[in-house]
BASE-217962 format. One line per 3 residues: their letters; for each residue y, z, x of C-alpha. Coordinates in pm, 1 decimal, always signed. Layout:
N
a> Y Z X | ...
This chain:
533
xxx> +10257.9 +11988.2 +9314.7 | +10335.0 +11942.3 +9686.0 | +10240.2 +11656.5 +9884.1
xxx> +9909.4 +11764.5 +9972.0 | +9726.6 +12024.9 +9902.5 | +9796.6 +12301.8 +10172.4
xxx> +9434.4 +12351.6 +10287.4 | +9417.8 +11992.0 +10363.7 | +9720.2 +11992.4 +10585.4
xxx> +9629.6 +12198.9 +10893.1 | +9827.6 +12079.2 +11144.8 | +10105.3 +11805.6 +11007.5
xxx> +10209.6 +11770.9 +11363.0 | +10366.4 +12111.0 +11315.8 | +10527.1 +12006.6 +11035.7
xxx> +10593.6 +12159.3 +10701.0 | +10370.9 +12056.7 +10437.9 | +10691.6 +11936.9 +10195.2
xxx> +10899.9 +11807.1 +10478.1 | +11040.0 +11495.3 +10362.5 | +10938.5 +11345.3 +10722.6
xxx> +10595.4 +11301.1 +10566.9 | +10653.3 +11167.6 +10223.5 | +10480.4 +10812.1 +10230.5
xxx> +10199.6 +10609.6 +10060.1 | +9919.2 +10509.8 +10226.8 | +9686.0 +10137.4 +10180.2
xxx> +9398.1 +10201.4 +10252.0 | +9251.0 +9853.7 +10214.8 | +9463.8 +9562.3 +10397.9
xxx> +9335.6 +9248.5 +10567.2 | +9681.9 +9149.5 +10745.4 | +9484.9 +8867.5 +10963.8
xxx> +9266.9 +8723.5 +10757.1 | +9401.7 +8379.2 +10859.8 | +9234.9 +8390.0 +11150.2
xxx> +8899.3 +8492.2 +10984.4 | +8625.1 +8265.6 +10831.4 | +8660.1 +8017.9 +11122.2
xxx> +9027.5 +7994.0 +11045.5 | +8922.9 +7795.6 +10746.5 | +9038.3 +8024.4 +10451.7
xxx> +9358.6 +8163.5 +10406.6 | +9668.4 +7992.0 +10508.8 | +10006.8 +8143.2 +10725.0
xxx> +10010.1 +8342.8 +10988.2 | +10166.2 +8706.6 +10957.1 | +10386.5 +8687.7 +11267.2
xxx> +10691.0 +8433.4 +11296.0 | +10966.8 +8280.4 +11097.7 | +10879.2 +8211.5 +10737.9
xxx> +10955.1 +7822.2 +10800.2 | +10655.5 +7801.4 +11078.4 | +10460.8 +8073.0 +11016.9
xxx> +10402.8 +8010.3 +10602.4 | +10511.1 +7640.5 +10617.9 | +10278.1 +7371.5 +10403.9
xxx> +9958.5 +7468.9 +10338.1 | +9833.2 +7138.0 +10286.4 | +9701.0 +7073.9 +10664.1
xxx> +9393.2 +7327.1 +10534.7 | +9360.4 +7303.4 +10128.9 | +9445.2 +6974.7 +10115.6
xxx> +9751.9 +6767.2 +9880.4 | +9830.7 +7028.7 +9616.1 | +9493.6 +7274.2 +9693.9
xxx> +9273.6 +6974.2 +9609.2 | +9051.3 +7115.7 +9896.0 | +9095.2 +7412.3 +9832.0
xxx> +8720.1 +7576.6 +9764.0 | +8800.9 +7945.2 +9760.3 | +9061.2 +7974.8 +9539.0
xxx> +8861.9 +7782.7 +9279.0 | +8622.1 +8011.4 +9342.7 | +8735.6 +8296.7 +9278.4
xxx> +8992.1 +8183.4 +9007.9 | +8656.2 +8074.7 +8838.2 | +8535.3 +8442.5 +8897.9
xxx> +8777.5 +8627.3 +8833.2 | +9075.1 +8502.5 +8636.1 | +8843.8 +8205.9 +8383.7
xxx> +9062.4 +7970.3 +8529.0 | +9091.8 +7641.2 +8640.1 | +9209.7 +7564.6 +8994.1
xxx> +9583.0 +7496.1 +8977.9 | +9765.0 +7264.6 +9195.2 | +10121.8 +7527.5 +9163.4
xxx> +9987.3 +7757.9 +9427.8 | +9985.1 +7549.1 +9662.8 | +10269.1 +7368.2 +9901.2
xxx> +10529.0 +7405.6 +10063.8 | +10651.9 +7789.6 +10050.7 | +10983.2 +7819.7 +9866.0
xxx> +10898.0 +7469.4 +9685.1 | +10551.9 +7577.6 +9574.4 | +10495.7 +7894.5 +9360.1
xxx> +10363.6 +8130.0 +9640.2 | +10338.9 +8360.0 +9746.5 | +10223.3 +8420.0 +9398.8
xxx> +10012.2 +8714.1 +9210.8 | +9734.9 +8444.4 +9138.2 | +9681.1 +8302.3 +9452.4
xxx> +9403.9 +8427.2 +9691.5 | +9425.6 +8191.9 +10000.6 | +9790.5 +8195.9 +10114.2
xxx> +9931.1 +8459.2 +10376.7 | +10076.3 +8753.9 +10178.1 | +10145.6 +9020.1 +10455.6
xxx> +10406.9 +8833.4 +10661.3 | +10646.6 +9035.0 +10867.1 | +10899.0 +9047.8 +10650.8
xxx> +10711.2 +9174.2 +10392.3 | +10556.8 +9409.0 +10552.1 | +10864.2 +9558.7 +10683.1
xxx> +10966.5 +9583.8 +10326.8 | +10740.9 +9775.7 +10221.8 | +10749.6 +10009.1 +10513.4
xxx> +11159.3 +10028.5 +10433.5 | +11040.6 +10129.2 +10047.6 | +10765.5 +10434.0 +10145.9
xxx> +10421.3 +10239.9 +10305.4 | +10374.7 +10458.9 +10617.6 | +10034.6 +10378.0 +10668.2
xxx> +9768.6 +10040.4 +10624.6 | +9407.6 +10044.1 +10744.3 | +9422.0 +9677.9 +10886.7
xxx> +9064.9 +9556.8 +10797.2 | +8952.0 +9253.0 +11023.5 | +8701.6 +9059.0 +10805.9
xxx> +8473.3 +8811.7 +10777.9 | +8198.6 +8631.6 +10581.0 | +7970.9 +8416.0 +10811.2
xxx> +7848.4 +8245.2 +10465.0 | +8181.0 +8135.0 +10379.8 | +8260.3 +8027.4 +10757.3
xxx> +7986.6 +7790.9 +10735.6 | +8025.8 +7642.9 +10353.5 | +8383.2 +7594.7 +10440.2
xxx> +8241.9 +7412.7 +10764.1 | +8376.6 +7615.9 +11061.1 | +8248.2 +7528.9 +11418.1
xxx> +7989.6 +7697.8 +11458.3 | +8091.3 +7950.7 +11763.7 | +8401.4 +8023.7 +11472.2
xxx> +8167.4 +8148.3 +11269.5 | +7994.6 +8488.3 +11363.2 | +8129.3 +8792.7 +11238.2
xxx> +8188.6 +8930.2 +11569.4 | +8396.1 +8675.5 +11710.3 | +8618.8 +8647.5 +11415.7
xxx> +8674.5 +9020.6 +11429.4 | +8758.4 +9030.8 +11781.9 | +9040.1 +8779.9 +11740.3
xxx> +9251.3 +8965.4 +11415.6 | +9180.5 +9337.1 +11644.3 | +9360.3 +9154.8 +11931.4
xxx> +9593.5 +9007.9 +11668.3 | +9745.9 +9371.8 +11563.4 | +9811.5 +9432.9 +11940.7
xxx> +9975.0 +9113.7 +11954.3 | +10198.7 +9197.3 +11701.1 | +10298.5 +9517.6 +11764.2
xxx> +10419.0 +9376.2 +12091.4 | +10656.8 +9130.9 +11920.6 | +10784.0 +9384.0 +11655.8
xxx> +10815.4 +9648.3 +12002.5 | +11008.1 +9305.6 +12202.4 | +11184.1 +9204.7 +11878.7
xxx> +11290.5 +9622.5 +11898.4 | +11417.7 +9613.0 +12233.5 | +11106.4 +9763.2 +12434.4
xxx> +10711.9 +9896.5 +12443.5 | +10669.4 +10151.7 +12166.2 | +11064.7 +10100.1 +11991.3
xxx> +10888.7 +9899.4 +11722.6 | +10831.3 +10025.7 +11311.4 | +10436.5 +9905.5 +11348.9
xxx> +10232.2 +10118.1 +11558.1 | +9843.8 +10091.6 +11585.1 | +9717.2 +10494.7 +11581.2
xxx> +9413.7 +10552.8 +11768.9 | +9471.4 +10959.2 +11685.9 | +9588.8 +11204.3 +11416.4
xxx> +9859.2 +11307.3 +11630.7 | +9962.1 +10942.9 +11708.7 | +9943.6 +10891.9 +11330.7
xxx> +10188.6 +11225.9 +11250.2 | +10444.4 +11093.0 +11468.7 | +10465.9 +10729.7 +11347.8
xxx> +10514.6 +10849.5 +10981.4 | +10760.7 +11089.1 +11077.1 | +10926.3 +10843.5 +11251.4
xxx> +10996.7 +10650.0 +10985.8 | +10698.0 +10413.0 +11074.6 | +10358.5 +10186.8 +10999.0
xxx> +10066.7 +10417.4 +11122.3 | +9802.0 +10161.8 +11158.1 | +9406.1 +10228.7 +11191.0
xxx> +9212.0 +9962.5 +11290.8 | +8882.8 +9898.0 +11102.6 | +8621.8 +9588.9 +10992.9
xxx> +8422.9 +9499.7 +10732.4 | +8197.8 +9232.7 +10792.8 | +7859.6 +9188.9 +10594.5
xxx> +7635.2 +9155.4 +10942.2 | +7812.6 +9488.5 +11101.5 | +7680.7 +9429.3 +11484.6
xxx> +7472.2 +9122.9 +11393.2 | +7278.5 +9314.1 +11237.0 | +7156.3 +9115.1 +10886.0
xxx> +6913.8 +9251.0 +10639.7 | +6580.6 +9262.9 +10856.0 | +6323.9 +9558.1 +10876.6
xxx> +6345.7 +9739.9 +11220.1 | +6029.4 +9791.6 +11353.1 | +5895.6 +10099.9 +11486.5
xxx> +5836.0 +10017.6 +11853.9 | +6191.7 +9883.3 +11833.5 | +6386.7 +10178.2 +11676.2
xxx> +6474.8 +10336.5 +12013.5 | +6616.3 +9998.6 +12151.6 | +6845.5 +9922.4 +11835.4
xxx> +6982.8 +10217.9 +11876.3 | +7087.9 +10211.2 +12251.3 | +7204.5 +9870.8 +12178.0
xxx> +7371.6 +10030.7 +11845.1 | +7550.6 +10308.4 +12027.8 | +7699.6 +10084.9 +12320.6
xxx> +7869.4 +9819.4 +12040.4 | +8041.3 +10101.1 +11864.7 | +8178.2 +10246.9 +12145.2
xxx> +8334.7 +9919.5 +12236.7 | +8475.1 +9897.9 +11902.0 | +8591.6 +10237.8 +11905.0
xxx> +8761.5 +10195.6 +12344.0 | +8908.2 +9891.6 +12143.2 | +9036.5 +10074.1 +11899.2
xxx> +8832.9 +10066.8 +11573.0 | +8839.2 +10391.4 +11359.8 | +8743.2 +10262.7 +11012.9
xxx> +8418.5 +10090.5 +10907.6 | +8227.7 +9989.7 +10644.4 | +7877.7 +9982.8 +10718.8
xxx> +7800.8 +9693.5 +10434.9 | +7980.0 +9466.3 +10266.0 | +7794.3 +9188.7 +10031.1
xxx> +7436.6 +9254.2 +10026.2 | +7178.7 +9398.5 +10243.5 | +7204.2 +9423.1 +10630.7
xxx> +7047.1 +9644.5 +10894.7 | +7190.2 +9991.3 +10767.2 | +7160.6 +9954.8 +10394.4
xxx> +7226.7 +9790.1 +10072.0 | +7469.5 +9649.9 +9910.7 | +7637.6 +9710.4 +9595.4
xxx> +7458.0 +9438.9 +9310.9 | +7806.9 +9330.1 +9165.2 | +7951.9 +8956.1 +9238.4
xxx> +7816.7 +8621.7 +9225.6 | +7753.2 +8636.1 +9589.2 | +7417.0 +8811.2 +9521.7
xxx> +7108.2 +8716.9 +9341.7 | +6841.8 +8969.8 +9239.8 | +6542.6 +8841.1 +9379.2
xxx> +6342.9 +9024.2 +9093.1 | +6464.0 +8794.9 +8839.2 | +6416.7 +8428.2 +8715.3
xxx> +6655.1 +8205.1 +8901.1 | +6830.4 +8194.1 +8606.5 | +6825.0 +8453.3 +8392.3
xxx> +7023.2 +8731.3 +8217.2 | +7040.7 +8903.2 +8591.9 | +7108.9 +8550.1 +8786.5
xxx> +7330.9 +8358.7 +8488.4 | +7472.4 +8037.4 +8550.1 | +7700.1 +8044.6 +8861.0
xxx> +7562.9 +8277.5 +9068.4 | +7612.7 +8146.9 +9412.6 | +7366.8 +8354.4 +9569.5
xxx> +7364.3 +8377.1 +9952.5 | +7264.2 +8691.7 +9913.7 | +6974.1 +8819.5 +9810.4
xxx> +6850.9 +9161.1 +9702.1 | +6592.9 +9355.3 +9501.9 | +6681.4 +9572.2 +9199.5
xxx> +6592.5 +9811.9 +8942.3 | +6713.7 +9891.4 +8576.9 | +7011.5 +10088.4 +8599.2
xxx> +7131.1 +10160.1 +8281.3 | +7044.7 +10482.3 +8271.4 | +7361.7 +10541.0 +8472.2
xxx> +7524.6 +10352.2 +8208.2 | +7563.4 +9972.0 +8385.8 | +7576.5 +9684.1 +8203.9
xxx> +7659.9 +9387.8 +8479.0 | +7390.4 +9100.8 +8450.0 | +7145.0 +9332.7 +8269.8
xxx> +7234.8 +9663.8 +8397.3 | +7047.2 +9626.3 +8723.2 | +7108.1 +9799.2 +9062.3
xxx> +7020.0 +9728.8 +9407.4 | +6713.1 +9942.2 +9492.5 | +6776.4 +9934.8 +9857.3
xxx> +6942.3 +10231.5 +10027.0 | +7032.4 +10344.6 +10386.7 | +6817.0 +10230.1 +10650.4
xxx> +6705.0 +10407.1 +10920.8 | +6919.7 +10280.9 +11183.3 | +7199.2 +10364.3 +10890.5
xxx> +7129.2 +10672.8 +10900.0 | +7221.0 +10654.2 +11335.1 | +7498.5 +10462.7 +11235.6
xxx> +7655.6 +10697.1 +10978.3 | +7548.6 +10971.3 +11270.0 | +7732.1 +10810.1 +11571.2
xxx> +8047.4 +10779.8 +11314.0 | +8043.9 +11114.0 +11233.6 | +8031.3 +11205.6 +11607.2
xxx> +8317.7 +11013.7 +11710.8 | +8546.9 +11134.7 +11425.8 | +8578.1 +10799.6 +11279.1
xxx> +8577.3 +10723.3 +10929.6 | +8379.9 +10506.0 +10683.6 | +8393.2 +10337.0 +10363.1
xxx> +8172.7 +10426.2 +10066.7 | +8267.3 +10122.8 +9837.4 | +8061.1 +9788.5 +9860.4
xxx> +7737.5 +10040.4 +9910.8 | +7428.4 +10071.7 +9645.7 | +7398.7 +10365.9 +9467.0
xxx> +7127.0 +10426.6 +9614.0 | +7301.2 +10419.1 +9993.8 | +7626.7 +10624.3 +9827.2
xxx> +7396.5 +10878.2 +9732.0 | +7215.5 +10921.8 +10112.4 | +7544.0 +10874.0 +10293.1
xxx> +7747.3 +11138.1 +10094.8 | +7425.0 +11366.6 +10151.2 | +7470.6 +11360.6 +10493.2
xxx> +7823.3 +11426.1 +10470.5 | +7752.6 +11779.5 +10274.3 | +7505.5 +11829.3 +10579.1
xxx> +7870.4 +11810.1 +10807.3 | +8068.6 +11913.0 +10580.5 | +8248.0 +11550.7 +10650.1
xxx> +8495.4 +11421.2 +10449.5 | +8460.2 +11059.6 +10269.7 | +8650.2 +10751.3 +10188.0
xxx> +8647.1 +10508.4 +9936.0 | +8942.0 +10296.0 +10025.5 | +8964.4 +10035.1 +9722.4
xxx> +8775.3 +10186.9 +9450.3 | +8749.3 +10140.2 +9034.8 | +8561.2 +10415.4 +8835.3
xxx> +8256.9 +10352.9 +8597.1 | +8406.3 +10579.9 +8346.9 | +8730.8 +10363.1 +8243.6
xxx> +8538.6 +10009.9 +8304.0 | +8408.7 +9850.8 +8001.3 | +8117.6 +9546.9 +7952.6
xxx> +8046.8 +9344.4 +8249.5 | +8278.4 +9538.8 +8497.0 | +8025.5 +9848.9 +8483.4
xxx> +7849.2 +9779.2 +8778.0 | +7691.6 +10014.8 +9069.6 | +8018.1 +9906.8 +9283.7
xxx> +8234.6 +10173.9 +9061.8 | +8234.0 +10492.0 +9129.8 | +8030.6 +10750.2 +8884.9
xxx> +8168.2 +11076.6 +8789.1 | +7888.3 +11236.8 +8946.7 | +8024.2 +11092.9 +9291.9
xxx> +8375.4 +11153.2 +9207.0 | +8281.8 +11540.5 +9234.0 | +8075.5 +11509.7 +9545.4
xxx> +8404.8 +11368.7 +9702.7 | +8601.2 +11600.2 +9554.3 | +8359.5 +11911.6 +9687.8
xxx> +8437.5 +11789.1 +10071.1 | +8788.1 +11763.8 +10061.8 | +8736.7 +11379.2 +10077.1
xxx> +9031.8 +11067.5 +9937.1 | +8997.3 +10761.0 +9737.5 | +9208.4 +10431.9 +9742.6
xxx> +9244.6 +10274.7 +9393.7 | +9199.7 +9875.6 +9419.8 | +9503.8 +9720.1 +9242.1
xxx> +9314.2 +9463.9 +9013.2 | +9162.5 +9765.5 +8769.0 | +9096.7 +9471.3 +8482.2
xxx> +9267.1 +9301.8 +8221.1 | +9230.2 +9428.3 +7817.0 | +8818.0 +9315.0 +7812.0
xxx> +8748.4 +9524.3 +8099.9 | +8930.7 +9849.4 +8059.2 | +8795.5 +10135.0 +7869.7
xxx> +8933.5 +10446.0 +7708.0 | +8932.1 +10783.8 +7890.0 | +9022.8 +11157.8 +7734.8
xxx> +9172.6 +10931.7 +7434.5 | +9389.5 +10733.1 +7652.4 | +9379.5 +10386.8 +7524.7
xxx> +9622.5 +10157.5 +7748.8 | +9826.7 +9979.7 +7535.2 | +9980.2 +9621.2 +7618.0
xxx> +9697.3 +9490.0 +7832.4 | +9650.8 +9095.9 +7879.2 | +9415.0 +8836.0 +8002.7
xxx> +9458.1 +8957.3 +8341.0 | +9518.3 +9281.6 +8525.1 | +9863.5 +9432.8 +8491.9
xxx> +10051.4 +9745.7 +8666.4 | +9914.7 +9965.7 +8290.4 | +9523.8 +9915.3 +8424.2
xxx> +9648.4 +10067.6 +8746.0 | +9835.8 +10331.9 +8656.2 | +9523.8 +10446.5 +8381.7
xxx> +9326.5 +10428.0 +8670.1 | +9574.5 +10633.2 +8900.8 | +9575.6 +10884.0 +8597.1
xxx> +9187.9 +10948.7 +8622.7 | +9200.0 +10941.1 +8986.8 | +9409.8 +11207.7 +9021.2
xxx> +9246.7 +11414.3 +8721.1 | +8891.5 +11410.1 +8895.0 | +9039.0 +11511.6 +9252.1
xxx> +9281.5 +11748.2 +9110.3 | +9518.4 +11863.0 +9474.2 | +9378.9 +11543.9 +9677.5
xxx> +9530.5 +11252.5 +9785.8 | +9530.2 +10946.7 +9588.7 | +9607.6 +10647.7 +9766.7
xxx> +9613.8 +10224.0 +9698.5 | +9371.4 +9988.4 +9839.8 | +9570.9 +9691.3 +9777.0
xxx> +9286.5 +9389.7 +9947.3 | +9583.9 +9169.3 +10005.2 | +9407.2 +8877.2 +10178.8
xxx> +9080.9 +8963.0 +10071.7 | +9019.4 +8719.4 +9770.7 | +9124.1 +9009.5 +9533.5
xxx> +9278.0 +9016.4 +9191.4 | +9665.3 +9122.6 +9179.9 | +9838.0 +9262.0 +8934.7
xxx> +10041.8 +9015.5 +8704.4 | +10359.3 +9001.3 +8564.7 | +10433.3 +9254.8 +8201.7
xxx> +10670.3 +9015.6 +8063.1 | +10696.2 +8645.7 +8079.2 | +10383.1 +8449.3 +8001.6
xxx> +10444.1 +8386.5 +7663.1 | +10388.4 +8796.4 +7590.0 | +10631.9 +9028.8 +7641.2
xxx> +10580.7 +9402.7 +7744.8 | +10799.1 +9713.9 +7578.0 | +11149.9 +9587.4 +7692.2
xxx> +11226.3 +10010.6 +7778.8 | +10912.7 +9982.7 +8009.3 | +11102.2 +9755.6 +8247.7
xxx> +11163.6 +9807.0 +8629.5 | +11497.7 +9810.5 +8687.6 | +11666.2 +9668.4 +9005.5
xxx> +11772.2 +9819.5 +9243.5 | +11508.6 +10134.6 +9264.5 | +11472.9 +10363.6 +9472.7
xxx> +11154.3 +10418.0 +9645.0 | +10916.5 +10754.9 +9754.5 | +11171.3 +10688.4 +10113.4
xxx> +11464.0 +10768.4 +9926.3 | +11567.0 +10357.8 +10034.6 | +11706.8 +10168.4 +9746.4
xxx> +11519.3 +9837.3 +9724.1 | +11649.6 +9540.0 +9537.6 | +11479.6 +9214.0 +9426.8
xxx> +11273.5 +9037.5 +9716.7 | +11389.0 +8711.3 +9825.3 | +11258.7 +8441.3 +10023.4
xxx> +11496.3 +8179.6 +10083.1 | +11628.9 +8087.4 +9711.0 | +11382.2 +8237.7 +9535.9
xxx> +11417.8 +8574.9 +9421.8 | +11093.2 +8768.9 +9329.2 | +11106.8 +9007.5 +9030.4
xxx> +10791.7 +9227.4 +8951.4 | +10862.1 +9218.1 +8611.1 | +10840.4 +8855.7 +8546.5
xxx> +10656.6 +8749.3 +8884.7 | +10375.5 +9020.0 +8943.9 | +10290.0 +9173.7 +9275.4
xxx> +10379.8 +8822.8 +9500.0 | +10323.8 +8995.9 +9856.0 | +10272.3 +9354.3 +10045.8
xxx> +10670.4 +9383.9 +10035.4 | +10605.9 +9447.9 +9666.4 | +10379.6 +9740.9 +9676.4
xxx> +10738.1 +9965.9 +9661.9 | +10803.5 +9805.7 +9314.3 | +10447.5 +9788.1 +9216.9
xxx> +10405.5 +10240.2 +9276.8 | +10817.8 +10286.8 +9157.9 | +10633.4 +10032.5 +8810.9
xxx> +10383.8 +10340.3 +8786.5 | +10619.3 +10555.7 +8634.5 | +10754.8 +10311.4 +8389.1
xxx> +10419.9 +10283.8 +8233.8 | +10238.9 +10579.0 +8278.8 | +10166.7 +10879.5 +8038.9
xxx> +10438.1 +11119.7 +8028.8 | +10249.3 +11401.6 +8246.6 | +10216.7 +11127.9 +8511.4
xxx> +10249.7 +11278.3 +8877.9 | +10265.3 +11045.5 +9138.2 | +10345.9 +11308.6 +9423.9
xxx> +9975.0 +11280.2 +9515.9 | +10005.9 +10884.1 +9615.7 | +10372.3 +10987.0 +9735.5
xxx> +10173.5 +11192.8 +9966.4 | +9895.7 +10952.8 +10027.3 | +9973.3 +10888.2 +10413.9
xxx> +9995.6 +11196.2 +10556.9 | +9699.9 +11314.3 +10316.0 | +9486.2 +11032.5 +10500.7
xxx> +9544.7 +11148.0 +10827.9 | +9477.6 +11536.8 +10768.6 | +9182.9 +11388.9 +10642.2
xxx> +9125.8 +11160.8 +10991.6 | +9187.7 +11515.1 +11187.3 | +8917.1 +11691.7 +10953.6
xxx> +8692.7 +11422.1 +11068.3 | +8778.7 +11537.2 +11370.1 | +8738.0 +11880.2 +11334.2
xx> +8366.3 +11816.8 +11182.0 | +8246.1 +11572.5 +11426.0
């Protein structure tokens, strides 16, 4: 198969569609500055700067070993069924992080990053994000704490640091990290041997705008207002959006499917709000288990794209930029990818899972259907797999493929099953990762060590080569060496090993030329967008 297919590739900066120029995998799903997010009250280190300063102690915001630390219990509570542990926390280089199970410490440093670049990554949509729930439980100032302002400051961060990587390079535009504001810009950083970056946001109050009915009288005015703040996004830079995140706001639902949301249908506690369900959000639902979901009773959010979502999706569509499909309802999937068959328009779903290969409590209206799968397939449209795909409870069978040697957590044989029925639904598309590095996601963990021990033929070896053709050895920081095998995926400078582990553990028929080809598929997608706008 070659990189992409050939009717997706109509310009490749005049390249040819198999030049090795363009060979290159693509994240599609990357929140580099979500330090300075959430107030500045989440995520410790800074991506820019010497390890020592930039990722020293972490103790000045989690407190003496995490003991402060309320999102990382959180979500190890969530996610993993495990206690808060003191051993991700520290001093880097004395502490264990960066580490696979730790969800508040910098992972995207500048180091890291470049390693990745060096081992194929040749494009990252940099996601600035934001919760304004979180800012204010985890008791940010108050002006720290809208969505805008928090988004504003990690856009101006990428600028900033493509000027240090361009000064650190000798001069303006010598550095390997460029932020793309066009296809063609895109084209020449890959075959440059470059980061393409596309700025983008996902915030859960896109504009302000929170989950309130628009009146009438008022339509008219929203959407003046609407069109003016998207076109200073966009002069700024922006894109990539995603026009929800957790739960209802001004354009549409949200996908029913953490322990952010209550369903507001339901007792307060009940078999759809059980024990632990936070709830900031709230939504209204409806039995969907006639599409075969099983989370908290099977239910769905019943609320789907607004009308001034429907503008929104519009004034997207008009300026070429791109949005995300994941974190939507079913309901709002359904309308938006309706109106992209009306434009022929192509979709994204940047850090996806499909309901198909997800088993008990991880079927839930967040996962892709089959059904949807085709739609995306139909306009030529690319999906990012998120790398936490479940650990042996969550993953189910597909076509008779039964991954073997799953644990307790999510390992690189969830991904790569997942990769395998990616690329079987969109047979000739791109399929890229959406790795949510600083985005509170699940990682995958290490196949040996652990007290269990993967197939010892299965191993990564070191050095490897990656889809560059540069041989990469073990990652080290300081003393510490980092080995995939026995540590997990530790930081972004790991994706190389994580996509060269693929192949170790996949089925035999595995072809990984469409992630291979994942960046340059992306942007012939971003110039389609173009072309349909």
């Amino acid at each position: 198969m070659p990189l992409c297919n050939l009717r997706l590739l109509p310009t490749m900066g005049g390249m040819e569609p198999g030049s090795p120029a363009l060979r290159g995998f693509a994240d599609l799903h990357n929140h580099q500055f979500a330090d300075l997010g959430f107030g500045r009250k989440a995520v410790w280190g800074r991506a820019l700067g010497p390890v020592e300063t930039a990722l020293g102690s972490c103790s000045p915001l989690h407190g003496p070993f995490g003991s402060c630390d309320v999102v990382d219990a959180m979500v190890r509570l969530a996610y993993l069924r495990r206690l808060p542990s003191p051993h991700t926390h520290g001093k880097i280089g004395r502490a264990r992080w960066p580490s696979w199970d730790t969800f508040t410490h910098q992972s995207v440093h500048q180091d890291w990053l470049r390693r990745a670049v060096d081992g194929g990554l040749r494009l990252m949509v940099m996601l600035a994000l934001n919760d304004e729930w979180l800012a204010r439980t985890l008791r940010a100032p108050k002006a720290d704490r809208p969505d805008m302002v928090n988004v504003e400051r990690q856009l101006q961060a990428a600028y900033d640091f493509q000027d240090a990587i361009d000064a650190d390079a000798g001069g303006e535009g010598l550095g390997w990290y460029r932020v793309v504001h066009t296809p063609a810009e895109a084209w020449t950083a890959i075959a440059d041997g470059k980061l393409a970056v596309v700025l983008g946001v996902e915030v859960s109050a896109l504009f302000g705008m929170h989950a309130e009915d628009v009146a009438p009288a008022e339509l008219d005015t929203r959407v003046s207002e609407l069109e003016d703040a998207l076109q200073a996004w966009y002069d700024k830079g922006v894109r990539y959006v995603f026009p929800v995140h957790f739960g209802d706001n001004g354009f549409g639902g949200g996908a029913f499917d953490n322990p952010l949301i209550r369903d507001m249908d339901s007792p307060w506690l009940s078999r759809a709000n059980p024990p632990l369900t936070l709830g900031p959000y709230r939504v209204s639902t409806v039995d969907g288990s006639a599409h075969g979901l099983r989370y908290r009773g099977g239910r769905r959010n019943r609320t789907g794209l607004t009308g001034l979502g429907r503008h929104l999706i519009s004034m997207l569509m008009d300026r070429g930029m791109l949005f995300d499909l994941n974190h939507m309802s079913l309901q709002m999937r359904d309308e938006v990818l309706f109106l992209c068959e009306e434009r022929d328009y192509p979709p994204v779903a940047g850090h996806s899972a499909f309901l198909d290969i997800c088993a008990g409590n991880r079927r839930t209206e967040a996962h892709l259907t089959s059904a949807e799968l085709e739609r995306i397939r139909a306009l030529n449209g690319m999906l990012g797999m998120i790398l936490g795909q479940g650990s042996k409870h969550d993953v189910a069978p597909w076509r008779g493929r039964e991954p073997s040697r799953l644990r307790s957590f999510t390992t690189s044989r969830a991904l790569v099953h997942a990769y395998e029925y990616a690329v079987a639904a969109l047979p000739g598309l791109p399929v890229a990762i959406g790795s949510d590095l600083n985005g509170f996601a699940t990682l995958p963990g290490p196949r040996f060590g652990g007290g269990s021990r993967d197939d010892d033929a299965t191993r990564l070896p070191y050095p490897f080569q990656g889809p560059s053709g540069v041989e990469l050895d073990r990652s080290t920081i300081g003393d510490r060496v980092l080995d995939l095998n026995e540590d997990g995926l530790c930081h972004v400078g790991m994706l190389p090993d994580l996509v060269a582990d693929l192949s170790r553990v996949g089925s035999p028929s595995l072809d990984l030329e469409p992630l291979h080809g994942s960046a340059a598929g992306f942007v012939a997608l971003w110039e389609r967008a173009r072309v349909a706008r």
